[in-house]
Biopython code that builds the backbone (N, CA, C, O; Angstrom):
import numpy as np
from Bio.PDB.StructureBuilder import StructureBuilder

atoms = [
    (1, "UNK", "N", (22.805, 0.202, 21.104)),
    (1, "UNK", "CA", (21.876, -0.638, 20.403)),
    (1, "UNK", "C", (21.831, -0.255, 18.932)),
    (1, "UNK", "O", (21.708, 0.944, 18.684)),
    (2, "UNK", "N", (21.913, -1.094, 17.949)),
    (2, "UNK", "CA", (21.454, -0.867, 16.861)),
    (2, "UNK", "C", (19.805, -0.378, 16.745)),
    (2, "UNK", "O", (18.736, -0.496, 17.344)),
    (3, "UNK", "N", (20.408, 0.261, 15.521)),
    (3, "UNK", "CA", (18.650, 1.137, 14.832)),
    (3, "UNK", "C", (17.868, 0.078, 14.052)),
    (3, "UNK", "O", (18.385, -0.995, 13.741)),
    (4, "UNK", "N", (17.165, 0.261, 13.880)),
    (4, "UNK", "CA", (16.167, -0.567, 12.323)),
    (4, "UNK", "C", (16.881, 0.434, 11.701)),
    (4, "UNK", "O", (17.246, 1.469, 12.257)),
    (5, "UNK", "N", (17.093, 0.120, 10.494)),
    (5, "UNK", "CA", (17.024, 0.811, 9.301)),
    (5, "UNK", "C", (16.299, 0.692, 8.414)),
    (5, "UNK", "O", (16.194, 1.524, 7.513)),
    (6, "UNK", "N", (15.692, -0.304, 8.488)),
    (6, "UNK", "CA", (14.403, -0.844, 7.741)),
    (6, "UNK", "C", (13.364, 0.292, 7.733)),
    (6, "UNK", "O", (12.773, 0.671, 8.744)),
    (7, "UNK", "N", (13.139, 0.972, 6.082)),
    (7, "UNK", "CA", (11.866, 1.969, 6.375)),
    (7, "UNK", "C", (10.479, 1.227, 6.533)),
    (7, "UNK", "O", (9.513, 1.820, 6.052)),
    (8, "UNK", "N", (10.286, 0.186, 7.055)),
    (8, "UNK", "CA", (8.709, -0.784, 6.936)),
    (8, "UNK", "C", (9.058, -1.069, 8.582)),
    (8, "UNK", "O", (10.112, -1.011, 9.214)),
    (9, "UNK", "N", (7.817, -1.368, 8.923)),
    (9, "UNK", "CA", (7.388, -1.756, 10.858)),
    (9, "UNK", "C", (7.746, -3.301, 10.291)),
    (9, "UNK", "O", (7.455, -4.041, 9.351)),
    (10, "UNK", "N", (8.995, -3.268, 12.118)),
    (10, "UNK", "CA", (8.990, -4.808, 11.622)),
    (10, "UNK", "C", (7.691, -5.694, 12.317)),
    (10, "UNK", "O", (7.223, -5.143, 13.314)),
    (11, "UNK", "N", (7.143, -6.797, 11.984)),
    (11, "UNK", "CA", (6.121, -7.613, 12.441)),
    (11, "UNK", "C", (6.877, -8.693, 13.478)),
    (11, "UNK", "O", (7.567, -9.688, 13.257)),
    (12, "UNK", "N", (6.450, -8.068, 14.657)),
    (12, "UNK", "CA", (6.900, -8.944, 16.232)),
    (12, "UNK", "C", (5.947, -9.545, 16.589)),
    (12, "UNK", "O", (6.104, -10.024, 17.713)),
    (13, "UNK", "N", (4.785, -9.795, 16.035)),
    (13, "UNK", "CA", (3.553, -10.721, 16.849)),
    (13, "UNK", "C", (2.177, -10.850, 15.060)),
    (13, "UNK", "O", (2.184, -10.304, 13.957)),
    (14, "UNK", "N", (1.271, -11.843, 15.739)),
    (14, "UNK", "CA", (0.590, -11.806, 14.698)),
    (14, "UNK", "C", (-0.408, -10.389, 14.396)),
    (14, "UNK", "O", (-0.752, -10.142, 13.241)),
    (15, "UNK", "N", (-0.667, -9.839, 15.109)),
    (15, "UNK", "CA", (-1.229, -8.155, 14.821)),
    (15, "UNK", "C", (-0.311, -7.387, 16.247)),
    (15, "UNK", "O", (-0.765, -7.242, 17.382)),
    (16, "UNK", "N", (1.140, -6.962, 15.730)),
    (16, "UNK", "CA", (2.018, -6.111, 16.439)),
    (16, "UNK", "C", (2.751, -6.437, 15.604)),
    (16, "UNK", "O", (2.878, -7.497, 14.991)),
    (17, "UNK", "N", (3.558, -4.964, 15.543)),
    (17, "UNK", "CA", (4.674, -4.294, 15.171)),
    (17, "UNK", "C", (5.593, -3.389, 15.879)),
    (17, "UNK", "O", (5.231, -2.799, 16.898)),
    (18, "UNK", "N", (6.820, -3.253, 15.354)),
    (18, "UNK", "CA", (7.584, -2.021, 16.172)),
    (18, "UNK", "C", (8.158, -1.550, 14.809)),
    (18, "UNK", "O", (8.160, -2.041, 13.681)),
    (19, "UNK", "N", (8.722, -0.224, 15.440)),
    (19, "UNK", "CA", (8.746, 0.798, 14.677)),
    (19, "UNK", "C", (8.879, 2.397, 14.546)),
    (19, "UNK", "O", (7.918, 3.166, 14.492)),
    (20, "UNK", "N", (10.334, 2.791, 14.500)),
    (20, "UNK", "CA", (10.890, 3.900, 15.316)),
    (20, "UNK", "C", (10.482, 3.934, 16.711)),
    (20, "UNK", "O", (9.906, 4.966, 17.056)),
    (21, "UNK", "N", (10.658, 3.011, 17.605)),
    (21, "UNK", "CA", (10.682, 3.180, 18.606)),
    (21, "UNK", "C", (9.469, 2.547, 19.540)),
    (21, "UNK", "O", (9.484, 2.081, 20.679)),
    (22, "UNK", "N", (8.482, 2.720, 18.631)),
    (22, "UNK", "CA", (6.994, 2.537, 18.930)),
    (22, "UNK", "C", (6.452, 1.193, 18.503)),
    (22, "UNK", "O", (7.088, 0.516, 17.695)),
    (23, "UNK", "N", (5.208, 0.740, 19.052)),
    (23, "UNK", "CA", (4.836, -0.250, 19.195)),
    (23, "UNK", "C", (3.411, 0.213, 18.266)),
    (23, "UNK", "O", (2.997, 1.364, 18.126)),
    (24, "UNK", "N", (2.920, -0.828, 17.791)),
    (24, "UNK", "CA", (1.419, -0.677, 16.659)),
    (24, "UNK", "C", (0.799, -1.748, 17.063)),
    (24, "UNK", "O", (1.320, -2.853, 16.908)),
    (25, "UNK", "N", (-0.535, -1.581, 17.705)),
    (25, "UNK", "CA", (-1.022, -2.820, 17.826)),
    (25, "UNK", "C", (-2.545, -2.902, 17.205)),
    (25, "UNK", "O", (-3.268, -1.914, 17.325)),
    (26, "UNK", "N", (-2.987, -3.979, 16.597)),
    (26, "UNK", "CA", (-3.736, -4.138, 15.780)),
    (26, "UNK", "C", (-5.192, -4.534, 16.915)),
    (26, "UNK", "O", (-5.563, -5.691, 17.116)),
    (27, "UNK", "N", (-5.711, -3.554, 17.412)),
    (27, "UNK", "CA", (-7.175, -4.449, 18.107)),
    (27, "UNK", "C", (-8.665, -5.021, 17.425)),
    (27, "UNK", "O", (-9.527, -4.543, 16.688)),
    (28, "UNK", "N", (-8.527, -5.789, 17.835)),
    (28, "UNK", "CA", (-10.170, -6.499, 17.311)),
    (28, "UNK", "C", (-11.344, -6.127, 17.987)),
    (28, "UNK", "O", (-12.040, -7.104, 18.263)),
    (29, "UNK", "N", (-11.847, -4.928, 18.384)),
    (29, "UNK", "CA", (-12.960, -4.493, 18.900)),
    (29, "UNK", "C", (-13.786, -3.858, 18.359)),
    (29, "UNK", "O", (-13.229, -2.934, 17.767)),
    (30, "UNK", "N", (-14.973, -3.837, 18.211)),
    (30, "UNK", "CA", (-16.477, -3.467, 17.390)),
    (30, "UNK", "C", (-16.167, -1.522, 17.837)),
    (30, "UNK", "O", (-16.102, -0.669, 16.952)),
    (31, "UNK", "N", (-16.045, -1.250, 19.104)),
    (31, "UNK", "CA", (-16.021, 0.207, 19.630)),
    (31, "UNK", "C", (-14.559, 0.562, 19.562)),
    (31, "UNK", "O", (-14.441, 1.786, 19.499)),
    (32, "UNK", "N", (-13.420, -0.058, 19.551)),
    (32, "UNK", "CA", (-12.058, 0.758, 19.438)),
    (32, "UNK", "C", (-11.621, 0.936, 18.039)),
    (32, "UNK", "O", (-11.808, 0.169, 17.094)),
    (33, "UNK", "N", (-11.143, 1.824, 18.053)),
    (33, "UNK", "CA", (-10.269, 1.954, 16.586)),
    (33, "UNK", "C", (-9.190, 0.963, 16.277)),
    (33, "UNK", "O", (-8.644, 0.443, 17.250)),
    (34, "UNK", "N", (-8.725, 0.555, 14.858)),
    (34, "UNK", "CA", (-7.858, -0.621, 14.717)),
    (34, "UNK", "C", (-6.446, -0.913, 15.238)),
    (34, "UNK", "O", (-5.875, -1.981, 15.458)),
    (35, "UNK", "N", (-6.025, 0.468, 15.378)),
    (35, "UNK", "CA", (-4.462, 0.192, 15.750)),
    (35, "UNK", "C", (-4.322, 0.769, 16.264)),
    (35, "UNK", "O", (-4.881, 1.836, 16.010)),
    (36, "UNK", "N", (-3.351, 0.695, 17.655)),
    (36, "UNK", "CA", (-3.022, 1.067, 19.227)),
    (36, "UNK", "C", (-1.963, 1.809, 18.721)),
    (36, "UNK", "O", (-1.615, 1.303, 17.653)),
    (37, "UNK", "N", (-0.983, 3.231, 19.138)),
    (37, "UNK", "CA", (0.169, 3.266, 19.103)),
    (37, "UNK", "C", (0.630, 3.742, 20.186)),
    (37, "UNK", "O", (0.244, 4.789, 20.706)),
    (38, "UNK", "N", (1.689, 2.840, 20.704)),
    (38, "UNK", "CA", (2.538, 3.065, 21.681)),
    (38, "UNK", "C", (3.731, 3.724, 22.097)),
    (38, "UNK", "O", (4.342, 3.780, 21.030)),
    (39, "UNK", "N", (4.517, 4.301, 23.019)),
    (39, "UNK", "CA", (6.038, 3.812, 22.808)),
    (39, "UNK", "C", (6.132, 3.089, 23.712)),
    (39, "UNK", "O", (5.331, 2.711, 24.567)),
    (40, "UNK", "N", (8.235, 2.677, 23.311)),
    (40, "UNK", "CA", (8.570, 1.211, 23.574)),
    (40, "UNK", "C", (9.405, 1.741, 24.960)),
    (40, "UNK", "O", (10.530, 1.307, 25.210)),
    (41, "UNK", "N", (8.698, 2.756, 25.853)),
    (41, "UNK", "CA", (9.362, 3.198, 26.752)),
    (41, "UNK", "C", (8.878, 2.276, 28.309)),
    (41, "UNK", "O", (7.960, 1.463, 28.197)),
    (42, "UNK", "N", (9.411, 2.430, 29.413)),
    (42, "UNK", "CA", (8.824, 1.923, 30.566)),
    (42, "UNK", "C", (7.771, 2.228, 30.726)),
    (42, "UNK", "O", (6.977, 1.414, 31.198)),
    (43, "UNK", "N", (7.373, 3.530, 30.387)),
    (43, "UNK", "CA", (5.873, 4.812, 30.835)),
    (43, "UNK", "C", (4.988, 3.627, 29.924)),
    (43, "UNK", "O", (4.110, 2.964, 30.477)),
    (44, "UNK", "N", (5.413, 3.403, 28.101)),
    (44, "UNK", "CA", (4.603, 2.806, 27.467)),
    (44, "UNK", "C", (3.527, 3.759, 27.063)),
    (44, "UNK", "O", (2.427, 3.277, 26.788)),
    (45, "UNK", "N", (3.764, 5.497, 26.965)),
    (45, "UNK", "CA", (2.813, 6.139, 26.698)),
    (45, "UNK", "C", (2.487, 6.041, 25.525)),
    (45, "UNK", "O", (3.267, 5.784, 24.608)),
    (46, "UNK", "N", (0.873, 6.305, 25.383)),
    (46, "UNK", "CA", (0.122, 6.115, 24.207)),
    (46, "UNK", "C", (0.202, 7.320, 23.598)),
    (46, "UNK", "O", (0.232, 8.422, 24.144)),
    (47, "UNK", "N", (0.244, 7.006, 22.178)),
    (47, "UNK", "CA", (0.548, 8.347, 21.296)),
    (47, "UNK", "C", (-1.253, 8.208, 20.606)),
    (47, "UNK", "O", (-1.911, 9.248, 20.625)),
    (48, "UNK", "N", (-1.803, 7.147, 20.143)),
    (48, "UNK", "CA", (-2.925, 7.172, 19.806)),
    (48, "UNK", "C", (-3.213, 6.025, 19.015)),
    (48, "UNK", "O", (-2.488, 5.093, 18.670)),
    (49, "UNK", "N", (-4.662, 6.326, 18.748)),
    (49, "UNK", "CA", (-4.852, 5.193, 17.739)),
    (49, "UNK", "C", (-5.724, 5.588, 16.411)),
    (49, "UNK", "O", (-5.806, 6.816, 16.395)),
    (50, "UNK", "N", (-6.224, 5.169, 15.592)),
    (50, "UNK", "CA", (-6.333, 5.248, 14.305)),
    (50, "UNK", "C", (-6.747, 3.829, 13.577)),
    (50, "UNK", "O", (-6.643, 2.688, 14.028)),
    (51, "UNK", "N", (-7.246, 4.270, 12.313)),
    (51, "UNK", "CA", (-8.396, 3.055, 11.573)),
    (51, "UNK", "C", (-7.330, 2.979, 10.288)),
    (51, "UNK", "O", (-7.679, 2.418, 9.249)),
    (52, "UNK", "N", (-6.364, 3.419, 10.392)),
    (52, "UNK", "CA", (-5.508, 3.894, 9.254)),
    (52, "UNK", "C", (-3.731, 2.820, 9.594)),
    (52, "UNK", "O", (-2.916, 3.389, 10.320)),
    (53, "UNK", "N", (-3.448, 1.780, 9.182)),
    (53, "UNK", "CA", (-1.784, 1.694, 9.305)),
    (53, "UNK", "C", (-0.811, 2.621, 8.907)),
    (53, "UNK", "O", (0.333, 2.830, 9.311)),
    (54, "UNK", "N", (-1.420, 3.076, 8.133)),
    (54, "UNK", "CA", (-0.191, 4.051, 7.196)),
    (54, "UNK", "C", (-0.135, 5.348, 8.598)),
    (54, "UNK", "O", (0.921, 5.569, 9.190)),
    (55, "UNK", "N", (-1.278, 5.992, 8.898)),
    (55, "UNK", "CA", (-1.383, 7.268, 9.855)),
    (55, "UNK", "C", (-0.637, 6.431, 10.804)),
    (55, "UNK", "O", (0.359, 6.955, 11.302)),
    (56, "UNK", "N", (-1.005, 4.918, 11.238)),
    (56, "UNK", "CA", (-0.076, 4.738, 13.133)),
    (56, "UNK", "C", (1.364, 4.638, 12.861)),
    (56, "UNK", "O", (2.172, 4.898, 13.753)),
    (57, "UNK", "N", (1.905, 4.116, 11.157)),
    (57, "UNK", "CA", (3.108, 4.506, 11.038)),
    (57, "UNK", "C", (3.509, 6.295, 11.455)),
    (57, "UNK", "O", (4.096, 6.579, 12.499)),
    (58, "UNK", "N", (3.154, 7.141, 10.636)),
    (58, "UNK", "CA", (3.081, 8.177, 11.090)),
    (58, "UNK", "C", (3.388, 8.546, 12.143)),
    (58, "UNK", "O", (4.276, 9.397, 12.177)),
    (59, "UNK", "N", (2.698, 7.994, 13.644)),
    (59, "UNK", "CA", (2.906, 8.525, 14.198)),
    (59, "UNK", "C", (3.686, 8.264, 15.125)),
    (59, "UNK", "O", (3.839, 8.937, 16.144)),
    (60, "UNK", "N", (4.478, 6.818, 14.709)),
    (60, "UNK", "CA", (5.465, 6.743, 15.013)),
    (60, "UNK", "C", (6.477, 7.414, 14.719)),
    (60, "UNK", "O", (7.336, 7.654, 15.568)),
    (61, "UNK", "N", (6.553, 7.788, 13.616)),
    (61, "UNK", "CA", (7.560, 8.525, 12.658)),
    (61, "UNK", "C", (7.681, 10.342, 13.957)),
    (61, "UNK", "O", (8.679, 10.871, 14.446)),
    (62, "UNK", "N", (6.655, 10.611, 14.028)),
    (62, "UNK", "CA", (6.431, 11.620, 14.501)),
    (62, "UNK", "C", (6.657, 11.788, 16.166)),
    (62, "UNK", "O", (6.438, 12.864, 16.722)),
    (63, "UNK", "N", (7.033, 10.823, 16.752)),
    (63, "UNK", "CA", (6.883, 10.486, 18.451)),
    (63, "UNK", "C", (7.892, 9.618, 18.548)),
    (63, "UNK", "O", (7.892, 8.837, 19.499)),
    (64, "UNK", "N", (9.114, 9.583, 17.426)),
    (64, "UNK", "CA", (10.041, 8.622, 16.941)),
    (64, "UNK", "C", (10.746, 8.632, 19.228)),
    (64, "UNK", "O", (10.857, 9.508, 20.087)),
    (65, "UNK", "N", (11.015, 6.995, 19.164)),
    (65, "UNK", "CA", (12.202, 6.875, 20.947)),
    (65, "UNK", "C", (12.983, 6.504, 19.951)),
    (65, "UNK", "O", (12.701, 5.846, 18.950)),
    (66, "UNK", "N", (14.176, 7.057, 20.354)),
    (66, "UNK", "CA", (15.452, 6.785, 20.134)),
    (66, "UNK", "C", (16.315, 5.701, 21.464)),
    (66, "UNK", "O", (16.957, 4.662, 21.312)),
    (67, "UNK", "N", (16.038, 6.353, 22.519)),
    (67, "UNK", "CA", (16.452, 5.442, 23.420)),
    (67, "UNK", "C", (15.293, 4.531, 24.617)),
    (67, "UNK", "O", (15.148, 4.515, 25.839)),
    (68, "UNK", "N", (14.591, 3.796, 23.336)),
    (68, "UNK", "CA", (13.530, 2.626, 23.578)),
    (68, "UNK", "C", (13.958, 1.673, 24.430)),
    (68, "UNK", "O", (15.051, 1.194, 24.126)),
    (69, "UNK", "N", (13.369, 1.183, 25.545)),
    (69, "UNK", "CA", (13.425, -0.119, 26.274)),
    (69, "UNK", "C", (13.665, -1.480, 26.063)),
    (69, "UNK", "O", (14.408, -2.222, 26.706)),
    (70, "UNK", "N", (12.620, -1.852, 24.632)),
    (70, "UNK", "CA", (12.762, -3.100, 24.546)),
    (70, "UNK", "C", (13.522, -3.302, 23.241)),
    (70, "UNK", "O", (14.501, -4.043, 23.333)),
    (71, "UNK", "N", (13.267, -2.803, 22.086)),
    (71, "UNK", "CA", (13.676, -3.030, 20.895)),
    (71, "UNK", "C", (13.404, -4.071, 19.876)),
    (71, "UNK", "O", (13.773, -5.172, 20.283)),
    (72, "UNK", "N", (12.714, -4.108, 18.304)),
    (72, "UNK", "CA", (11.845, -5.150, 17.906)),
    (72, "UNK", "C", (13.481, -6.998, 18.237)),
    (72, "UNK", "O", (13.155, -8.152, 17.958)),
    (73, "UNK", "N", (14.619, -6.721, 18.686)),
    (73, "UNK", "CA", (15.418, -7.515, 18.286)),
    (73, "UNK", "C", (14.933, -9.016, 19.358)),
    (73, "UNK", "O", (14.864, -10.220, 19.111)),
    (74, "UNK", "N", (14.627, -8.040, 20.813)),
    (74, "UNK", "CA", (14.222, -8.857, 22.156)),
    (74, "UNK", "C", (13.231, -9.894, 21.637)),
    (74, "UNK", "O", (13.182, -10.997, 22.182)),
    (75, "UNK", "N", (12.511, -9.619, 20.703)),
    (75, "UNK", "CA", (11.313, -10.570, 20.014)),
    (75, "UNK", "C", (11.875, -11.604, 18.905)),
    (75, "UNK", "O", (11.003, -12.286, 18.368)),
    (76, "UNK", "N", (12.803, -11.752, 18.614)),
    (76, "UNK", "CA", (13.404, -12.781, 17.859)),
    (76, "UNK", "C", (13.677, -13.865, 18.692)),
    (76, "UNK", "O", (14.090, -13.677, 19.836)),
    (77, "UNK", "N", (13.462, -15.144, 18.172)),
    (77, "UNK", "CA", (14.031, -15.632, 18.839)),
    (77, "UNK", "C", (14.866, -16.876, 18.283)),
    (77, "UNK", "O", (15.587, -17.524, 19.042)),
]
sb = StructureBuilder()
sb.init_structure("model")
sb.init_model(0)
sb.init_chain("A")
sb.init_seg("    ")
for serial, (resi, resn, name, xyz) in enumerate(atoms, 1):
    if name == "N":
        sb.init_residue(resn, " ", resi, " ")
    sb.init_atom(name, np.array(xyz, "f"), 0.0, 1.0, " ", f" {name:<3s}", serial, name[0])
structure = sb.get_structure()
């Protein structure tokens, strides 16, 4: 599979992204924090979330899948 090389999360939905591997999701809830981070694995384990985009980049950067499941490409269409 090709990599992103793109250093920016690409935008796969209207609040979602992917991004080294990981998934960012933007929630709209009064009690959750703003952005979900995922990976793009079967498990889909959560790395965390955060009020910050720049930190859920992070922590993608930091929890980087290399050999991810879905990949932002499956979302093109």
């Amino acid at each position: 599979m090709k990599r992103n090389k793109n250093k920016n999360p690409i935008q796969i939905e209207t609040d979602e992204w992917w991004y080294k591997g990981c998934f960012i999701q933007e929630q709209i809830h009064p009690e959750l924090l703003k952005y979900h981070v995922f990976k793009d694995t079967i498990e889909q384990e959560t790395i965390g979330t955060t009020n910050s985009f720049v930190r859920a980049k992070e922590m993608c950067v930091d929890n980087e899948v290399k050999d991810y499941k879905i990949g932002w490409r499956s979302f093109l269409f």
